[in-house]
N, C-alpha and C positions, 0 to 999 in steps of 0.2 A: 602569611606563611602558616601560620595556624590552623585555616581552615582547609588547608589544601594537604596537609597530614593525615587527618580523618577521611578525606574524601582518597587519597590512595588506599587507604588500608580497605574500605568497604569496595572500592570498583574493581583493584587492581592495577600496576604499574602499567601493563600494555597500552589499558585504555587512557590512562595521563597522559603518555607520550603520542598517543595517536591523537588526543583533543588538541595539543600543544602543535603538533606539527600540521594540523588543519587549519588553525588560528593562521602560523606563519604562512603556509598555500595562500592564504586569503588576503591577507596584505600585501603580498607581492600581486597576487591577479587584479588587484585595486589599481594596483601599477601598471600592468599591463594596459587595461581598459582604461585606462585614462590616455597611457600614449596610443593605442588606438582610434580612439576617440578625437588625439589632434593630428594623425595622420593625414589627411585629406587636406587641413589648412597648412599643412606642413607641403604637402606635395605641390600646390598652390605655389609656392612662394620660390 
């Protein structure tokens, strides 16, 4: 938590919140393309 004080004050709040909500996009799309991915053997069955 420490180092993430310093790094707001020099970028700015907007951009924390924007890196923070890009990270979460990207875990969910991890999601997605996984059940993409078993789609076909899924339709299969």
């Amino acid at each position: 938590m420490e180092t993430i004080i310093p790094f707001i004050s020099e970028v700015g709040f907007p951009i924390v919140v924007t890196l923070y909500l890009l990270y979460r996009i990207e875990t969910k799309l991890d999601a997605v393309i996984s059940s993409i991915q078993t789609l076909p053997q899924k339709m299969r069955e």
